[in-house]
N, C-alpha and C positions, 0 to 999 in steps of 0.2 A: 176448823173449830173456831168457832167465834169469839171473842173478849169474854161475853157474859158466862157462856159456857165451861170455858175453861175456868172461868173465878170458881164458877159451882163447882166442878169436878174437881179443883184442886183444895177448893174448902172441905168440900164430903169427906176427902183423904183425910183431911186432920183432923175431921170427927171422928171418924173410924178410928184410927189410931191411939184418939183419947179413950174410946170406948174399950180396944183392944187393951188397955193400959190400966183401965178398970176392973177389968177380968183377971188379968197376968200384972199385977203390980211390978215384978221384977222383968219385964219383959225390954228388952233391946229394941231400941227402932234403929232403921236405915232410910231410906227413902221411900217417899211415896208421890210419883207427881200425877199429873190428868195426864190421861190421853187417848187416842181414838176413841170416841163411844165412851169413855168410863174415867177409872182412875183405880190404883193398886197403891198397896203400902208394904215394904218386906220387915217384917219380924224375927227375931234370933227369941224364941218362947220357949218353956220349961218340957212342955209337952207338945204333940203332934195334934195339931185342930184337926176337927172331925166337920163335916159339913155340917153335922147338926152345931156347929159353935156358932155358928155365921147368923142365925136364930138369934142368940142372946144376943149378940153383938150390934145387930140390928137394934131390936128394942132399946139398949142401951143408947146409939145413937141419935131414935127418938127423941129419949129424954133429953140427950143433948141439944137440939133442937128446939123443942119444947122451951130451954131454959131460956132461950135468946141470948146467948151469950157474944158479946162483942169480938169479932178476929181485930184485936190491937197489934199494931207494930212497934218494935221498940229495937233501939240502934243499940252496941255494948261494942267494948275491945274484945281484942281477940280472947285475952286475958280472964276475961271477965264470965265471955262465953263459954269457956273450959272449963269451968269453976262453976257453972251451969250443970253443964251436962257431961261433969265429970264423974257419974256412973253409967255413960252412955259409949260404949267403945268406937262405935262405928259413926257416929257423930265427932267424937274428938279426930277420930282416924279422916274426915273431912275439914274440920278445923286446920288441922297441920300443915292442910296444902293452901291456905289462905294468908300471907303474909303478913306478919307481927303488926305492921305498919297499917293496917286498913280495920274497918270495923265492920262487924258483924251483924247482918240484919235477923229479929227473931219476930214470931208473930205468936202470941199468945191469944187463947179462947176459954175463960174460968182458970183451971192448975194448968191445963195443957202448955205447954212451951213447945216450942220445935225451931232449929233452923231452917229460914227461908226469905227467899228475896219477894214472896208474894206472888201478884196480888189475890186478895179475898174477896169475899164477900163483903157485906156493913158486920154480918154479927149470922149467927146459928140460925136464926131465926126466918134469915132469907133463903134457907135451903127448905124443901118439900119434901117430906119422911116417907109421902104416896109417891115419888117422881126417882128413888132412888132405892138402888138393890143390888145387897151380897151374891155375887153369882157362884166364884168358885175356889178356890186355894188350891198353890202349887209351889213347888220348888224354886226357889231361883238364886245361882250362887250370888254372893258379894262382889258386885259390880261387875256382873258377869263373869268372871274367871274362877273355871274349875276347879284350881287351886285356893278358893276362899272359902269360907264357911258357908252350906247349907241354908240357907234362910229360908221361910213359910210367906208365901206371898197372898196377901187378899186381893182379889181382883173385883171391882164395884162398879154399875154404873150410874150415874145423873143426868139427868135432864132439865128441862125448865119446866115441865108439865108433865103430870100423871099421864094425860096420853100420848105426849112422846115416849115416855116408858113402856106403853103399853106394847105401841109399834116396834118399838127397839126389843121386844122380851118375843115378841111375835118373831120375827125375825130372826133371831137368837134361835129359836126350832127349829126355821126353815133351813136353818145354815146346817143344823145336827143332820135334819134330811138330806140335805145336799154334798153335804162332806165327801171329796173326793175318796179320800182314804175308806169310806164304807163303801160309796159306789163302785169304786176301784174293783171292792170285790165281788160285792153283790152281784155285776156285769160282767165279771173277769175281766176286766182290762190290762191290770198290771199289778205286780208284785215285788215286794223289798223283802230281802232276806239278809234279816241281822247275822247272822250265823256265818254267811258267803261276803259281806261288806255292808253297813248300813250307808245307808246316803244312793243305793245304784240301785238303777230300774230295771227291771227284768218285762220290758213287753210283751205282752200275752197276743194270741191271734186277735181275738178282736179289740183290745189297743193297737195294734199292730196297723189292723187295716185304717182306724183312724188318722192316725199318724202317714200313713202311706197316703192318704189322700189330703191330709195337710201338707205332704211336701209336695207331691205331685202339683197341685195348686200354686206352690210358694217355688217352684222350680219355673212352671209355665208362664209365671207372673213374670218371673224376674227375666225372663227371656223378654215376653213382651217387652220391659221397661229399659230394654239396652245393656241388662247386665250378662257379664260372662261367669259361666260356676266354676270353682276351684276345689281342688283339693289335696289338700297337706297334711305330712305325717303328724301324729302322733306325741313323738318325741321330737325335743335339740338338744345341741349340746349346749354346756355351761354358756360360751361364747356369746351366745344368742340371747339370752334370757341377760346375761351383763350388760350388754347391748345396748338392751331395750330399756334398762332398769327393771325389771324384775326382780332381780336378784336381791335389790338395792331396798327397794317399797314393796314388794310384796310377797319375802320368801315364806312367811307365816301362813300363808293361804297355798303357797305349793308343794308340794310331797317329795322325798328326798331322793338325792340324786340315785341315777344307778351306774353303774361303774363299764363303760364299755370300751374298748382297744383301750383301757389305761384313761380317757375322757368322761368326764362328769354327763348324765345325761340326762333332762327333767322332761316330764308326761306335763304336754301344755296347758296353762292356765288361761292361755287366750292364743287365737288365731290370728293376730293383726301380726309379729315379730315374720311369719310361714308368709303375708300377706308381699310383705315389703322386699324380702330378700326374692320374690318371683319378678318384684319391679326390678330389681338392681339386677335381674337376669340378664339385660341388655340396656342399651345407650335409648334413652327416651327423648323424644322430640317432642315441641307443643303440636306437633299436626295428632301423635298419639293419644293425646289428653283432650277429652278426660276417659280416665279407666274408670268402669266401674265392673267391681270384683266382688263378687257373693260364694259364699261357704257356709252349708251347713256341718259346721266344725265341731265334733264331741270333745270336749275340754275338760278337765278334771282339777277342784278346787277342795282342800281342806274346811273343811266347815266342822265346828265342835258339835260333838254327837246331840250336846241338849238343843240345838237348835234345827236338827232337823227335823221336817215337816212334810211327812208324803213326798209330793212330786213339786213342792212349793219351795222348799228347800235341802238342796240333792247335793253329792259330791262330783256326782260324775252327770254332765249333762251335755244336749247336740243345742248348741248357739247360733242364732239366725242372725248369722253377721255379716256384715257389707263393708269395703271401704270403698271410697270414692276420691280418686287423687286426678286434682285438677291444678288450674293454673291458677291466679289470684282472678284475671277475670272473669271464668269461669264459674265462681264460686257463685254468685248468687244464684244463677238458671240453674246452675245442679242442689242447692237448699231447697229452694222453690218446688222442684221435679221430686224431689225424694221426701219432699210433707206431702205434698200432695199424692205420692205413693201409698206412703205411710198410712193416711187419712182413708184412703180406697181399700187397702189392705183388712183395716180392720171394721170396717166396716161390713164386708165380704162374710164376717164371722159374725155380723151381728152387732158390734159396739155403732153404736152410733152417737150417744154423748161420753165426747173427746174434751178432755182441755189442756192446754198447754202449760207447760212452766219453767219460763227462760231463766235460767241458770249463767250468770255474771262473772267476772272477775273478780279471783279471793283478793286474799293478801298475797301470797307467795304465789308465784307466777312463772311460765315460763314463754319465752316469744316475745318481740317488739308490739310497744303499746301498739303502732299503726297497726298491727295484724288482728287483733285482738276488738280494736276499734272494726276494721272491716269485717271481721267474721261474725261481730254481735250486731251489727248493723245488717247484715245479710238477714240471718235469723229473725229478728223484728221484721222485715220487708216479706218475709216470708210469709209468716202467720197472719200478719195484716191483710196480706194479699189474699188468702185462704179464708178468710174473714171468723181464725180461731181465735175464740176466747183464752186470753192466759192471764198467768201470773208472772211478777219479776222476783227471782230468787235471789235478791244480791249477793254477790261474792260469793253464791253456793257450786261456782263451776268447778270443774276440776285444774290441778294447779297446769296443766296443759293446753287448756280451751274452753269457751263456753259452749255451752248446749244447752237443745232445745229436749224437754220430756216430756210425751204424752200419757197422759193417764185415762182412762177409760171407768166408767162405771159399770157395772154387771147389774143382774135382775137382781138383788138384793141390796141395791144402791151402795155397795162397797166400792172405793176407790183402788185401784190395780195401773200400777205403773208401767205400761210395755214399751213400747216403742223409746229409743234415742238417738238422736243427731247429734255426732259429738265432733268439734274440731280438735287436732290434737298439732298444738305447735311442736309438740318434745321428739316421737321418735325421729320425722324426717330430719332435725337434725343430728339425733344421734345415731343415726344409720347414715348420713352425709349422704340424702336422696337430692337428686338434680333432675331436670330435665334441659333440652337443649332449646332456647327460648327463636324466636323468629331473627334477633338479632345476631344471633350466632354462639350468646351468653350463654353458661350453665345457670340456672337459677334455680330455687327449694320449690317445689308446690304444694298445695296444700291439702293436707289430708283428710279427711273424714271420714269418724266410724257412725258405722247407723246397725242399728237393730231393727225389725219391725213387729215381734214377736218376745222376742226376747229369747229364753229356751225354750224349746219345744216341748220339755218335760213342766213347765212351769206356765205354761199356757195352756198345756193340755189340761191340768188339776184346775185353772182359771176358766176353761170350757167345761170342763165338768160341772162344776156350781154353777155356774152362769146357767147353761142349760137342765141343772137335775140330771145329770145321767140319758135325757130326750134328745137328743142333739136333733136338729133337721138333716132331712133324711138323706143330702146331700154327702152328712160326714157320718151318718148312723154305720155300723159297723154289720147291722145285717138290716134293709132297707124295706126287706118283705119278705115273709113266711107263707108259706102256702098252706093251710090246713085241709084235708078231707077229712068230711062227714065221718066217712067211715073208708076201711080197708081196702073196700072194694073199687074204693075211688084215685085209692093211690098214684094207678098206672097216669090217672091224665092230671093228677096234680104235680107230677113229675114233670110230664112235658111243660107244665105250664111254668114252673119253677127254670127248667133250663133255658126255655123261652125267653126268659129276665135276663138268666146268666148271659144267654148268648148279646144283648142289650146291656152288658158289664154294667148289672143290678146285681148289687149283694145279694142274691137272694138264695133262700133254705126249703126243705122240703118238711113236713112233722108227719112222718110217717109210724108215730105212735101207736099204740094201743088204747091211750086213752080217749074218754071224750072229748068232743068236740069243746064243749065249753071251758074244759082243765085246758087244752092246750091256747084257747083264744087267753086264759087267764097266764100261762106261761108265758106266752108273749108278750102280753101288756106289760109284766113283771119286769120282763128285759126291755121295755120301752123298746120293742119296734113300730119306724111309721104305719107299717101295710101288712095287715093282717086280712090274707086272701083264701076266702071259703069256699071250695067246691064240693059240689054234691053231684047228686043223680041232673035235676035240670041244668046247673053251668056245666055238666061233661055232654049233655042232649045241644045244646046251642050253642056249647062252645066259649062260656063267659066263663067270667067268675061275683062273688058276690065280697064288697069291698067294706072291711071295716078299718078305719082309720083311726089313727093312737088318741086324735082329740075328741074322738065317741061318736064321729058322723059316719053314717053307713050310705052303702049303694048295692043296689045287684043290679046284674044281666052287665055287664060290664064286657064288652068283647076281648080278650087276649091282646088282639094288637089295640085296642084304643089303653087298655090298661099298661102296656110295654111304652106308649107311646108318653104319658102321661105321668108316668113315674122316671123314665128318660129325662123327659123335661124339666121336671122338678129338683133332678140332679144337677143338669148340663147350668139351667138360671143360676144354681146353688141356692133353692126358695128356703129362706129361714124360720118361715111358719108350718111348715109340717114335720 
């Protein structure tokens, strides 16, 4: 989001809010800032808004608008502030945490006051009342934590132009179209049952075979690219998760112990602790390095109920994770080989604008400066080399190492973060990992986690929208349907269907009752590629007559040139049919 962008999205917020505050005079504000696409403001209100308020609220807006009214900034003590917005609970309850000693910046537009560091717009007037729109109201507790009070959230967007709005509201449909969670079922893919655990996914067959053909792919790859696959329990004990710090940083995302021979025992929140003790299984040499180890590991993380989302946001998911343990020289040929994996990977599915965003050293840190200097230098040398456009995140690495994140755009030009390259100076030394160097030395090597994927539950709902529920026909769950005309034609629409299977083609027979045109329309329904029509002349010659999902048709199609060609279509993995 741009400078000018976010001024407007963050100005709009404190129209609306003035506007909201015109309607509900007693109403409590909390925050409201811009952000992707839009901007939100949460209210503590007398009553429960109804979508039709979002109507007045608007109009009122207008007028604010209209009025041209100046966003002035103006500096106060803390003191003074309070005394301010001392019928404002949840503003004082922000106040408190600002030291006595500093002043408070506020930004007034006509009566409106609000705390904020800015910046604005010049005045009301520079916002467009065509370029800007109430979309919907939700729940959201006080500062996230379910322990706080309920608050009503306006969610709004801006733009700079009426028809960016237009595009962005357009869009806004297509998304309702594509929503995993409706395709989910309209296709049967897969299902969450609150009732048995919300947060876990119950894969249906045809999720199933999607998924079986994304690993199958992501197993064969990784073979290609020199890795060996692993696989680890489950559960550790206490030991291990103290170890690693777990225990320490992130027992609030793990699920509580269970009690086994008398020892604590925790359902893992990550694969890398199972990763490292396979190293220390034996005495490592550098002739051995570099390992590289792949797991698709199902992991299991607390997430609070209001935040999950379909398959986008789960409790229990399988993680497409790597480490790669090398030596300090080795590190850059192996950064190098695993972008340029990474970048092949997902482009396989279709992404092909990638960007990068190099993630630095915070404040708090762990590892000697020289390492940290080599391993962000590696990263740089990488993506220059791959000739990827990035970003530099300063100090946004983790307090263990920098990394590199790619992000991907999908058909609906959303940004989605998969893949990560991450160094981690912490566990190797808190596992005390060595290898035995050429010298004869034991020395630390260096670790890194890489993703490419991320979870397969949460790429899978990122292929769904991406694709609409059409996937290409390589990861389509059923690839071609066979319809007869009629009954009578069943028996060779049969053969022709086993014909495919025997060519490990998903493919179905629709040995219906119905017409012909009901079941071409069932199938289009379920987006399959290859909707294949035989009658009286393709059982005389031996074809079939070929309707495909993007509306171009063929007949007289022979059996094997049709096996041969839908084969091919899988084997390339083509992502246009």
């Amino acid at each position: 989001m741009d400078d000018q962008l976010s001024r407007i999205r963050h100005s709009a917020a404190h129209v609306m809010a003035a506007a909201v505050l015109e309607l509900f005079p007693d109403a409590k504000l909390a925050i409201g800032p811009p952000i992707e696409d839009g901007f939100y403001y949460d209210f503590d209100l007398p009553r429960t808004l109804a979508e039709a308020d979002l109507a007045e609220v608007e109009e009122r807006m207008k007028r604010i608008m209209t009025d041209e009214l100046p966003f002035e900034k103006t500096v106060v003590s803390k003191g003074e502030a309070e005394e301010l917005f001392a019928n404002q609970p949840y503003k004082l309850e922000l106040l408190r945490e600002i030291p006595d000693s500093e002043e408070v910046s506020l930004y007034r537009q006509g009566d409106f006051l609000d705390l904020c560091r800015g910046p604005h717009v010049t005045s009301t007037g520079d916002l467009k009342p065509e370029a800007i729109k109430l979309l919907s109201v939700a729940g959201a507790y006080w500062r996230g934590k379910e322990t706080n009070p309920m608050l009503q959230r306006i969610y709004g967007t801006a733009w700079k132009t009426p028809k960016e709005l237009r595009v962005h509201l357009t869009d806004l449909k297509e998304r309702v179209k594509r929503d995993h969670r409706k395709l989910g079922r309209d296709l049967d893919l897969y299902s969450i049952h609150d009732e048995s655990g919300p947060g876990l996914v119950y894969w249906h067959p045809m999720g199933g075979r999607i998924r079986q053909s994304i690993e199958d792919l992501w197993r064969r790859e990784h073979r290609k690219n020199g890795y060996e696959l692993l696989f680890t329990p489950h559960i550790g004990k206490s030991w291990l998760w103290q170890t690693s710090g777990h225990l320490d940083f992130y027992r609030e995302g793990m699920y509580a112990p269970m009690d086994i021979d008398g020892n604590d025992y925790y359902i893992k929140p990550m694969n890398c602790p199972f990763h490292i003790m396979i190293y220390k299984s034996d005495i490592r040499s550098y002739r051995d390095l570099p390992l590289r180890w792949a797991e698709l590991g199902t992991v299991y993380r607390y997430e609070r109920s209001g935040v999950l989302h379909g398959l986008l946001r789960v409790r229990g998911f399988t993680q497409d994770d790597a480490h790669i343990i090398c030596t300090p020289d080795q590190m850059a040929a192996e950064i190098e080989r695993v972008l340029e994996f990474s970048l092949h990977m997902l482009k396989v599915f279709g992404f092909d604008d990638v960007r990068a965003y190099l993630a630095t050293k915070p404040e708090k840190s762990v590892g000697d400066e020289a390492s940290w200097h080599r391993a962000l230098d590696s990263l740089k040398a990488a993506v220059d080399k791959v000739g990827l456009a990035y970003e530099t995140d300063a100090g946004g690495g983790a307090f263990y190492g920098p990394k590199i994140d790619l992000k991907i755009t999908d058909a609906l030009r959303r940004e989605w973060q998969l893949s990560t390259i991450q160094f981690d100076f912490n566990l190797p030394e808190r596992f005390d990992m060595a290898f035995v160097d050429s010298d004869g030395k034991e020395k630390r090597p260096f670790v890194i986690h890489r993703a490419l994927l991320g979870s397969l539950e949460r790429f899978f709902g990122i292929l769904v929208e991406h694709y609409g529920g059409a996937f290409p026909v390589w990861l389509s769950p059923v690839q071609a349907i066979v319809i007869p005309v009629a009954e009578a034609f069943n028996d060779y629409g049969r053969i022709v269907c086993e014909r495919l299977r025997d060519s490990d083609v998903f493919a179905e027979l629709d040995a219906g009752d119905q017409r012909m045109n009901a079941k071409i329309r069932n199938a289009q329904k379920r987006k399959i590629p290859y909707m294949l029509v035989v009658g009286e002349r393709e059982q005389e010659d031996g074809t079939v007559s070929i309707r495909v999902r993007d509306g171009s048709q063929e007949s007289g199609v022979g059996v094997e040139e049709l096996v041969a060609r839908i084969a091919d279509a899988i084997r390339r993995r083509r992502n246009d049919i």
